[in-house]
DRENPA-3360 file (N, C-alpha, C; in nm, 2 decimals, always signed):
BEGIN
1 = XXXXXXXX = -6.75/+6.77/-19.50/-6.73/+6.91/-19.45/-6.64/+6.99/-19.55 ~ -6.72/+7.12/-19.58/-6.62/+7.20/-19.72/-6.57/+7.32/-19.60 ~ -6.46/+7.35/-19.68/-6.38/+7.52/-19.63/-6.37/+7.60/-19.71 ~ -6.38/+7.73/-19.69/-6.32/+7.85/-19.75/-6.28/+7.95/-19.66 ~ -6.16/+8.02/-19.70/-6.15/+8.14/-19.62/-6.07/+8.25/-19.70 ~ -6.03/+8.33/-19.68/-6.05/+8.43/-19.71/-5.92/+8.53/-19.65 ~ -5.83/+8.63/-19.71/-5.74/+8.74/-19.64/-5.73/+8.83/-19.69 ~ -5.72/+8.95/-19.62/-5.72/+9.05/-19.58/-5.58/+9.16/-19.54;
9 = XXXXXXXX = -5.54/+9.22/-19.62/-5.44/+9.28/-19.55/-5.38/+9.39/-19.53 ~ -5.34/+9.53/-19.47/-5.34/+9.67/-19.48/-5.16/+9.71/-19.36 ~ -5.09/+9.75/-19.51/-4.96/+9.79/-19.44/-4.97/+9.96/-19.40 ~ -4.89/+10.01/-19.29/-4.90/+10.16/-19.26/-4.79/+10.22/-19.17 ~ -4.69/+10.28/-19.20/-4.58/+10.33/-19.20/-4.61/+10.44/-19.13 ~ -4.60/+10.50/-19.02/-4.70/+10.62/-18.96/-4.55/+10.69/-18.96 ~ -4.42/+10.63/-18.92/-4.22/+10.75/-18.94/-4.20/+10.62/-19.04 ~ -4.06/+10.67/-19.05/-3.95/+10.55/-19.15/-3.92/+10.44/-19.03;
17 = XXXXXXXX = -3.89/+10.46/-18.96/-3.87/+10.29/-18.87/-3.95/+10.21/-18.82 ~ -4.07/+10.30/-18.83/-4.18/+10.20/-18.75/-4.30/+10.16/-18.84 ~ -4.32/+10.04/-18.89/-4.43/+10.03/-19.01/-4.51/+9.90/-18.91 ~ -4.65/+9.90/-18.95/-4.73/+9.85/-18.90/-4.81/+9.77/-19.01 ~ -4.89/+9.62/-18.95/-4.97/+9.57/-19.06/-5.07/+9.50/-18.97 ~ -5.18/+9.55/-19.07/-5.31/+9.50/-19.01/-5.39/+9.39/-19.08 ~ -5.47/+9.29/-19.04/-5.51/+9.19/-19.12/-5.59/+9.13/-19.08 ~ -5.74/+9.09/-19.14/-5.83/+9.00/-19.10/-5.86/+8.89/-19.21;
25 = XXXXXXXX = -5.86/+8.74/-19.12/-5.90/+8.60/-19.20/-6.04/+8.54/-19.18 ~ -6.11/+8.58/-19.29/-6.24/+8.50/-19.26/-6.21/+8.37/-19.32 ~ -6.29/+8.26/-19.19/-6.30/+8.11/-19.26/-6.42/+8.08/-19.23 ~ -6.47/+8.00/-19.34/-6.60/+7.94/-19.33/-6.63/+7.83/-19.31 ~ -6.67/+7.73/-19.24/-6.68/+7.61/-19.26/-6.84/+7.54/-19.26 ~ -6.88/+7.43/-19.32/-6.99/+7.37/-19.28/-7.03/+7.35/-19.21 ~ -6.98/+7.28/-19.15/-6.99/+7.21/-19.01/-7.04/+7.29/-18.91 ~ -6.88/+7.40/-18.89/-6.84/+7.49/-18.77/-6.88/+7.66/-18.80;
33 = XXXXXXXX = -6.92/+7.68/-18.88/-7.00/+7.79/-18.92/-6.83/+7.91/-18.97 ~ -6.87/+8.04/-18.96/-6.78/+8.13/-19.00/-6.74/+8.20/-18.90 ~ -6.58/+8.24/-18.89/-6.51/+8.32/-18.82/-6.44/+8.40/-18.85 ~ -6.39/+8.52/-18.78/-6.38/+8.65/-18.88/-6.26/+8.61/-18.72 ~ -6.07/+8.60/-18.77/-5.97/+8.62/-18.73/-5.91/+8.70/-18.73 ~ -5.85/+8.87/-18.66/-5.79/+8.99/-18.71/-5.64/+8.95/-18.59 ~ -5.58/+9.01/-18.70/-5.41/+8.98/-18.64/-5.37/+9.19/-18.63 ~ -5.25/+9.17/-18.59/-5.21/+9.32/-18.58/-5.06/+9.29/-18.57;
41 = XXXXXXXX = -4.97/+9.34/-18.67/-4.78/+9.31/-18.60/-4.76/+9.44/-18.61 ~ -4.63/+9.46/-18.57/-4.53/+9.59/-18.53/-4.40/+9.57/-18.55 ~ -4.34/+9.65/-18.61/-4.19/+9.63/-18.63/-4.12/+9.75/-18.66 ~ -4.03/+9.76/-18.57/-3.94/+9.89/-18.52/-3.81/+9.89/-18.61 ~ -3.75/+9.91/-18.71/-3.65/+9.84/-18.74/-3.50/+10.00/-18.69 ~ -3.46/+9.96/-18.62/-3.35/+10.10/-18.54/-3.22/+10.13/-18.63 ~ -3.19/+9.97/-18.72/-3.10/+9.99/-18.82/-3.15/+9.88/-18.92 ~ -3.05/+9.88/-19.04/-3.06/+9.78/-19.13/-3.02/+9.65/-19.06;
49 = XXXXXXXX = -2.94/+9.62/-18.95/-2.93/+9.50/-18.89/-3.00/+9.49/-18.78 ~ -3.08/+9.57/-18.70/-3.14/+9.53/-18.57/-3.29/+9.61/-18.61 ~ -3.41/+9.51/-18.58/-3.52/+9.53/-18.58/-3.61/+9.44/-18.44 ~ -3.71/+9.53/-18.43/-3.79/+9.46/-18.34/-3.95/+9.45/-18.31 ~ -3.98/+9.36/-18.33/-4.11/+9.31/-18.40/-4.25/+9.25/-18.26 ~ -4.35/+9.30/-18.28/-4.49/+9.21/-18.19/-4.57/+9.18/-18.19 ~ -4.63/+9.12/-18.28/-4.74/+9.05/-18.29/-4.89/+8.94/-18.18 ~ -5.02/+9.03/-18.22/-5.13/+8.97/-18.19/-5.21/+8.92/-18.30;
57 = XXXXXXXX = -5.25/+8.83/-18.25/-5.35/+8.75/-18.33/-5.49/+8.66/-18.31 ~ -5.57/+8.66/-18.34/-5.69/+8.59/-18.30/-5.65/+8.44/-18.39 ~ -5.67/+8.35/-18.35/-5.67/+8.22/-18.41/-5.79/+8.13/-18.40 ~ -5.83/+7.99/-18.49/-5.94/+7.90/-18.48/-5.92/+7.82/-18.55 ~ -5.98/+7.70/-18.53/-5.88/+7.55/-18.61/-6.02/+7.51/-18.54 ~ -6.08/+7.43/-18.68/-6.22/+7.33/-18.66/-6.14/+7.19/-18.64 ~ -6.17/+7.08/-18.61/-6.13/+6.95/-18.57/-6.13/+6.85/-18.69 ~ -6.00/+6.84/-18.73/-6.00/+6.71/-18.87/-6.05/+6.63/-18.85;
65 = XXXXXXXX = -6.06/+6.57/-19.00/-6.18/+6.42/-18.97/-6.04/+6.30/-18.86 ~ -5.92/+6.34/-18.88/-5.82/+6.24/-18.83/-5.89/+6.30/-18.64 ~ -5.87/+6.38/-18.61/-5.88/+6.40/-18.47/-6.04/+6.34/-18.41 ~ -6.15/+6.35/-18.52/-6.23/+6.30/-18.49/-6.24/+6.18/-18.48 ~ -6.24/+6.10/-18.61/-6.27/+5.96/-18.62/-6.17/+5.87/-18.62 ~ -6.04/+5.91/-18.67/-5.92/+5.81/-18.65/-5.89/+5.69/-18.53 ~ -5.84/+5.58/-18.58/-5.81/+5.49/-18.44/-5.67/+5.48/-18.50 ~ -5.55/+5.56/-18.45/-5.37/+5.51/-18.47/-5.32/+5.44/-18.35;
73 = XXXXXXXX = -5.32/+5.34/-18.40/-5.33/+5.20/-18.30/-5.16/+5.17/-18.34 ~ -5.06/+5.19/-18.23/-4.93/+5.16/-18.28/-4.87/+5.09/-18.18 ~ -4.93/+4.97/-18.19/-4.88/+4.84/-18.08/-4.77/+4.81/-18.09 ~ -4.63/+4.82/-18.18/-4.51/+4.83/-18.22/-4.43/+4.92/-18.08 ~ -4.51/+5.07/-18.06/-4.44/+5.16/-17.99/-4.53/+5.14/-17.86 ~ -4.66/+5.07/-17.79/-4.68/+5.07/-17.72/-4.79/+5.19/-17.68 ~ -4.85/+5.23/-17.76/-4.93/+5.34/-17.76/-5.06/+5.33/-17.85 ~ -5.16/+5.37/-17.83/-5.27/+5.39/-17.96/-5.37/+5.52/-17.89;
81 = XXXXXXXX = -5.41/+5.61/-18.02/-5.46/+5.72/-18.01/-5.59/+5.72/-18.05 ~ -5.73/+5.75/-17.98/-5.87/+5.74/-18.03/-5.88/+5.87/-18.05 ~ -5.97/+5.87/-18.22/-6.04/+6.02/-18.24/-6.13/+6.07/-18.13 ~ -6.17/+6.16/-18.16/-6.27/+6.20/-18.05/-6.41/+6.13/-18.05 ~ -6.46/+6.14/-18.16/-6.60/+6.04/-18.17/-6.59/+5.88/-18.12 ~ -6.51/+5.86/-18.11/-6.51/+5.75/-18.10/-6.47/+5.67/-17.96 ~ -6.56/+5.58/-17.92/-6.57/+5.53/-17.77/-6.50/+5.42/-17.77 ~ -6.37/+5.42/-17.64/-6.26/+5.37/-17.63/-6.33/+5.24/-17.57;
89 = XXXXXXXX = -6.29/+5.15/-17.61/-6.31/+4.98/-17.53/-6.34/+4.97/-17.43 ~ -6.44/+4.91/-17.36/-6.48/+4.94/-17.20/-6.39/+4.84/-17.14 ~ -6.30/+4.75/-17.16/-6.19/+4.68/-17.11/-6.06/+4.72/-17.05 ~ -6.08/+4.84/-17.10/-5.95/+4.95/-17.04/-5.97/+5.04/-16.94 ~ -6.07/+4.99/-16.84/-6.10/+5.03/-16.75/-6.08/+5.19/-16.69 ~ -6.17/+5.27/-16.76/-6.12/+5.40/-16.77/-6.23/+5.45/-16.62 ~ -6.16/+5.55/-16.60/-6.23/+5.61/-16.51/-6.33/+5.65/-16.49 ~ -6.46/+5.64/-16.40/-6.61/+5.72/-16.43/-6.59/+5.85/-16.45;
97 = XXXXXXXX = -6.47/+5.91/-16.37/-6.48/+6.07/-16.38/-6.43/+6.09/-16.53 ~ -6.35/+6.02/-16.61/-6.38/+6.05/-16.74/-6.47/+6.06/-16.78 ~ -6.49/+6.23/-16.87/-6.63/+6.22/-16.92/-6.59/+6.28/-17.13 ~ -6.64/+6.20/-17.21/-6.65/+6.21/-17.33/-6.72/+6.31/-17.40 ~ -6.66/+6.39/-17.47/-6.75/+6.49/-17.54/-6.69/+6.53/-17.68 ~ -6.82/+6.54/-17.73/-6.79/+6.56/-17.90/-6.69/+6.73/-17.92 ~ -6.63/+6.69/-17.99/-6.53/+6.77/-18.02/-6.56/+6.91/-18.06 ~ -6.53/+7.04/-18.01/-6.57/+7.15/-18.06/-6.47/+7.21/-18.14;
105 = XXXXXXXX = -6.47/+7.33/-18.16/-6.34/+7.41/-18.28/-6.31/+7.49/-18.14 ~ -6.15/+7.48/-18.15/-6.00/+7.55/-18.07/-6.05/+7.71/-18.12 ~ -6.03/+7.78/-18.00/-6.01/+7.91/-18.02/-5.89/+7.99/-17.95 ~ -5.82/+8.09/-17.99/-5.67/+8.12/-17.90/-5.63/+8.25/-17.92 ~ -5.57/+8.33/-17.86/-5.52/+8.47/-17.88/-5.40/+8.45/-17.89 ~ -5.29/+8.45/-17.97/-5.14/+8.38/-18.03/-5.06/+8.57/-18.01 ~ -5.01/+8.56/-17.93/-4.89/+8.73/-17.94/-4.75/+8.66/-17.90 ~ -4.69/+8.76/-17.97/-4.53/+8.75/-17.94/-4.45/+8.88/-17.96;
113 = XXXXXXXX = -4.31/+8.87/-17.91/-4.22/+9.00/-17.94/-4.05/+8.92/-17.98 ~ -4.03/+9.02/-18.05/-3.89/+8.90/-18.08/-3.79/+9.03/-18.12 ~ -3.63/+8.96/-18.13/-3.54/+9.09/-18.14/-3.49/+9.04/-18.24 ~ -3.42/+9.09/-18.34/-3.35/+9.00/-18.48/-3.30/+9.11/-18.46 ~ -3.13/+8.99/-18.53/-2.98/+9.10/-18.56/-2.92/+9.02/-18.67 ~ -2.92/+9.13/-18.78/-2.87/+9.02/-18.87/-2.71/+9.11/-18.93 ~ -2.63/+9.05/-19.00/-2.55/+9.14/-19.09/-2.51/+9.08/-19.22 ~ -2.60/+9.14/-19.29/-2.62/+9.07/-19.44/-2.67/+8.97/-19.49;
121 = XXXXXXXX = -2.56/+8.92/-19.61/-2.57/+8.80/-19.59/-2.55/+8.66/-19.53 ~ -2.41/+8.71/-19.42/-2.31/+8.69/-19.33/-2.46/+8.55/-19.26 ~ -2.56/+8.61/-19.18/-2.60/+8.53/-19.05/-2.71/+8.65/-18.97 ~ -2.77/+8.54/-18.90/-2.90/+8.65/-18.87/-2.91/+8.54/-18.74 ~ -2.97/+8.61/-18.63/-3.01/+8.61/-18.50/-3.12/+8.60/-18.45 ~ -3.24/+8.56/-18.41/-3.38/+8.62/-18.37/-3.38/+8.53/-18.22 ~ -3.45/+8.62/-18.13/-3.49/+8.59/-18.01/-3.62/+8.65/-18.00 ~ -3.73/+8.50/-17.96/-3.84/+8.58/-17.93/-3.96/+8.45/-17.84;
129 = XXXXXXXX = -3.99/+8.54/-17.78/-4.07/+8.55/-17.60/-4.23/+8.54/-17.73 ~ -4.30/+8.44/-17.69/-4.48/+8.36/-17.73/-4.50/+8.35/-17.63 ~ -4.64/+8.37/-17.61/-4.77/+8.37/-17.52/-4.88/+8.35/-17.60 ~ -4.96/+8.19/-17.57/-5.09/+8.18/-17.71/-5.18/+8.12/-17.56 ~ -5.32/+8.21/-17.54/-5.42/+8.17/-17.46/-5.51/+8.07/-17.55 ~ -5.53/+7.96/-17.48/-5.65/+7.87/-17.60/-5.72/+7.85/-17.55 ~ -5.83/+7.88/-17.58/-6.02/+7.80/-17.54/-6.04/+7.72/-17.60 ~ -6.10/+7.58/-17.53/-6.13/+7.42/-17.60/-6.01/+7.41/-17.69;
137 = XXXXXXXX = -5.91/+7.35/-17.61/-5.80/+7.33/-17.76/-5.80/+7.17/-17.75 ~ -5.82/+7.17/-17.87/-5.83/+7.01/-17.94/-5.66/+6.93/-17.92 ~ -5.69/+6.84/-17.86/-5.56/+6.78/-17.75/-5.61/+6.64/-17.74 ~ -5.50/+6.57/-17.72/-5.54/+6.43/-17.70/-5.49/+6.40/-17.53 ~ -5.59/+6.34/-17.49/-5.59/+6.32/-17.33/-5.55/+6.21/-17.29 ~ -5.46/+6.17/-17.19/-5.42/+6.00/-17.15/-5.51/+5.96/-17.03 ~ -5.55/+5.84/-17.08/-5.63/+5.75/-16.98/-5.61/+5.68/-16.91 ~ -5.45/+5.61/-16.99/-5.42/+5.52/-16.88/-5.32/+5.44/-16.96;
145 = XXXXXXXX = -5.27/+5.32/-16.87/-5.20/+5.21/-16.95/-5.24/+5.11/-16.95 ~ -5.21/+4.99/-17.03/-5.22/+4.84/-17.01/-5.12/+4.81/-17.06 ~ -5.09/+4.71/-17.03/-4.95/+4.55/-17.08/-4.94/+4.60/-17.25 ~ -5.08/+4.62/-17.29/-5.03/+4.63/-17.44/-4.99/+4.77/-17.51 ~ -5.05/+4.82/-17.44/-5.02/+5.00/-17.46/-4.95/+5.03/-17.33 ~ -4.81/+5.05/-17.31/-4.75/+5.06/-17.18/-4.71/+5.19/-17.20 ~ -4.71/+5.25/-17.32/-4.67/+5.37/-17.33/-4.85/+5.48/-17.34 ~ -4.90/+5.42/-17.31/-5.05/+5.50/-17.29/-5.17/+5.46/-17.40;
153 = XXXXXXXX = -5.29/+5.47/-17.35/-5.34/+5.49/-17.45/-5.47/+5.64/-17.45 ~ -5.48/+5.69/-17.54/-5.55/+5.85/-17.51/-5.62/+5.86/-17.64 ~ -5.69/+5.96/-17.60/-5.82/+6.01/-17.72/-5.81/+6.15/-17.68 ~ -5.86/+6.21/-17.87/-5.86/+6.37/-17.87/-5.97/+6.39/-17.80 ~ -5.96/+6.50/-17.73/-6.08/+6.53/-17.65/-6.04/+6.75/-17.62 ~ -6.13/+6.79/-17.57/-6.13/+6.95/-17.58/-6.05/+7.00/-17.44 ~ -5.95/+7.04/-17.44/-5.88/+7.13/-17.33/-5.95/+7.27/-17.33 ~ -6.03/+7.28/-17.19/-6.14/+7.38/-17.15/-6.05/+7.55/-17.19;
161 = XXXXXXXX = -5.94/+7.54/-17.12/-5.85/+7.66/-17.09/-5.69/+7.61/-17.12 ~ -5.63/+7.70/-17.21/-5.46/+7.63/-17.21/-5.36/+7.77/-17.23 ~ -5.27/+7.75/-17.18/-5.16/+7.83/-17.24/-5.09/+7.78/-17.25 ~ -5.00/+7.82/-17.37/-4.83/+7.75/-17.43/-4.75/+7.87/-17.39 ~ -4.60/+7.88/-17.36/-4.57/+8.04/-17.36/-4.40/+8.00/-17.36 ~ -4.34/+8.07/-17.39/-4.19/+8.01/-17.38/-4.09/+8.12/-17.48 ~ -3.96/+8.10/-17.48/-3.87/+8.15/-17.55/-3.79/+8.07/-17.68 ~ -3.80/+8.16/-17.80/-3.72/+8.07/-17.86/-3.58/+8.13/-17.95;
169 = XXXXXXXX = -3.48/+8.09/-17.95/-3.38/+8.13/-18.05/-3.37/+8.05/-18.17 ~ -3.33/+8.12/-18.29/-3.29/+8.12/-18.41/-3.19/+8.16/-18.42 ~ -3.06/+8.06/-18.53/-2.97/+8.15/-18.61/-2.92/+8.08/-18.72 ~ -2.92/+8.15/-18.77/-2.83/+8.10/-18.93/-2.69/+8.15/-18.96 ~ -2.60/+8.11/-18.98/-2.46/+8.17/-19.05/-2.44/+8.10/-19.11 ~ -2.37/+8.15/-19.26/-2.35/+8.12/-19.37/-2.20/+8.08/-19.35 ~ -2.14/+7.92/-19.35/-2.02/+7.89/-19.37/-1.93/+7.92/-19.44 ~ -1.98/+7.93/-19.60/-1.91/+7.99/-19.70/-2.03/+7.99/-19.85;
177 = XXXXXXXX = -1.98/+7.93/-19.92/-2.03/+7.98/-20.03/-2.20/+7.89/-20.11 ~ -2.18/+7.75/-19.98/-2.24/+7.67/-20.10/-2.31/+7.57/-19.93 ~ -2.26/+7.61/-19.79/-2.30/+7.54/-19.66/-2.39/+7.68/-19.58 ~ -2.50/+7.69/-19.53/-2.56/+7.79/-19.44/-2.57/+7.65/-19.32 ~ -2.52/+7.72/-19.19/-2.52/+7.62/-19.05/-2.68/+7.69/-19.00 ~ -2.77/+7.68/-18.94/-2.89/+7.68/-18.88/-2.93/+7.60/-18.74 ~ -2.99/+7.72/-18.63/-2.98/+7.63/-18.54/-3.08/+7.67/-18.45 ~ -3.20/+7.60/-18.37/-3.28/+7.68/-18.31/-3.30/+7.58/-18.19;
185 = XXXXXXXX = -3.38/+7.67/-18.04/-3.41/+7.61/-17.98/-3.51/+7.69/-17.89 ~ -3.59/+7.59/-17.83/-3.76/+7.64/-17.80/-3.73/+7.58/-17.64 ~ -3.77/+7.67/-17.54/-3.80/+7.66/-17.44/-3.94/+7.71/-17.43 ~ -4.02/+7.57/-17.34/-4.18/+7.56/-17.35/-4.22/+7.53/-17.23 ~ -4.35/+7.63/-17.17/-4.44/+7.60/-17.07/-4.55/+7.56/-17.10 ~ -4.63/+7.50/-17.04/-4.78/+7.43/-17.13/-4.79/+7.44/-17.01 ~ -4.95/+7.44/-17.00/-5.01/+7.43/-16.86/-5.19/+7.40/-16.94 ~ -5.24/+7.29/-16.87/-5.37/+7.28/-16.89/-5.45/+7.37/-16.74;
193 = XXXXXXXX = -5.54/+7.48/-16.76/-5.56/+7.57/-16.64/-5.65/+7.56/-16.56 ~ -5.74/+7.38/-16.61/-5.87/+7.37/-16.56/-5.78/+7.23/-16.42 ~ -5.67/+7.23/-16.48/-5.63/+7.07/-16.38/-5.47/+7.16/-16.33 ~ -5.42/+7.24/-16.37/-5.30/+7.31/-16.34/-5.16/+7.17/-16.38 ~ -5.18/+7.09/-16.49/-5.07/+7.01/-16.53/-5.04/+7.03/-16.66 ~ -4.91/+7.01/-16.66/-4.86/+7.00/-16.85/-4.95/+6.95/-16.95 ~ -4.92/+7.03/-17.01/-5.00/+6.95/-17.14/-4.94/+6.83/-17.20 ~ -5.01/+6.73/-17.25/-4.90/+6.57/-17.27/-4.85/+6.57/-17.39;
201 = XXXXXXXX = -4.71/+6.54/-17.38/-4.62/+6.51/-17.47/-4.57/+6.66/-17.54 ~ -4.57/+6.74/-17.49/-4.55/+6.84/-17.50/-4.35/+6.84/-17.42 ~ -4.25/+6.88/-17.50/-4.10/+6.86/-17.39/-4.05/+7.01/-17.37 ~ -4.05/+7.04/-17.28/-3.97/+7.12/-17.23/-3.85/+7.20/-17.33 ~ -3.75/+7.14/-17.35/-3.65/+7.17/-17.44/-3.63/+7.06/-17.59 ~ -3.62/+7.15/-17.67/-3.67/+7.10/-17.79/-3.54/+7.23/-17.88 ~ -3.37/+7.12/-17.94/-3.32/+7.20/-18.03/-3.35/+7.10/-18.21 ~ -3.27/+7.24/-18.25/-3.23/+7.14/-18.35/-3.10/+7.19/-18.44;
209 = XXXX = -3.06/+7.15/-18.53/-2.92/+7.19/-18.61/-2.91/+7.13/-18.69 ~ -2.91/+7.21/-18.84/-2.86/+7.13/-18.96/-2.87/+7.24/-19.05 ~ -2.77/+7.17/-19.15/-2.65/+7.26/-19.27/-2.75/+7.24/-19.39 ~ -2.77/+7.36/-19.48/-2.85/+7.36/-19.65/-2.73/+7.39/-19.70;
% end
């Protein structure tokens, strides 16, 4: 399977604080034929330290040969993950209403709004609210357990309808001259919309913190 794609991009300033950018990504693929992706952002900036920004986007992601064909079999951690093509052991007694299908290409409408405060070089602030709708999103599904996989065993397979949506903070302050502190943290809703449950392995609260 070959790729190419392709970008596009057009900035437009219509006063001084509100400048706008427009953009379309064509990608081509063998396999998965061509898609034409157009994004749109917005950003208000009210001063040199407070700006506010929104972005839409069309998105598409064809399915790697790892999501297809791979077997990560990690009997250490109690888990193993089957690609999509590929038919899980009939010993694992999976359910009839499981039903197997070849993998299609993810499609999603990705927007957000976010507020950033920064003062110089000093340290910078952003707060910002995502909402991404996905059609067929390529996901790996749990089937079930056994003794040897007690932590699950699952295969990529297509989530019909999904949304991700949540809040996240960012900040950076600069210690002194030679330490920047960094710190962010993501609050996340997943919902699969065909079964109304989380999407798996997906956590809720998710920080992190560390010094350059």
């Amino acid at each position: 399977d070959k790729a190419y794609a392709g970008y596009l991009s057009y900035e437009y300033a219509p006063i001084k604080p509100l400048s706008s950018g427009w953009g379309v990504r064509y990608e081509k693929h063998t396999s998965w034929g061509g898609r034409f992706n157009p994004s749109f952002n917005l950003m208000y900036k009210a001063s040199d330290g407070f700006k506010l920004r929104g972005m839409v986007a069309y998105g598409f992601r064809a399915p790697s040969i790892k999501e297809q064909y791979f077997t990560f079999d990690h009997t250490a951690a109690g888990y193993v993950v089957y690609g999509g093509e590929i038919t899980p052991p009939a010993d694992l007694n999976i359910p009839e209403s499981v039903q197997f299908n070849p993998l299609v290409e993810e499609n999603a409408i990705n927007s957000s709004i976010s507020a950033e405060f920064s003062y110089g070089s000093i340290g910078m602030h952003r707060l910002t609210y995502f909402y991404n709708h996905i059609e067929d999103m390529i996901d790996f599904i749990l089937l079930g357990f056994t003794p040897t996989y007690w932590r699950g065993v699952y295969i990529y397979q297509n989530v019909d309808r999904a949304i991700t949506q949540g809040i996240e903070w960012e900040s950076r302050v600069k210690l002194d001259d030679h330490i920047d502190l960094s710190f962010s943290y993501n609050y996340l809703l997943s919902r699969n919309l065909a079964t109304q449950e989380k999407l798996v392995n997906r956590p809720d609260h998710t920080g992190k913190v560390y010094a350059t």
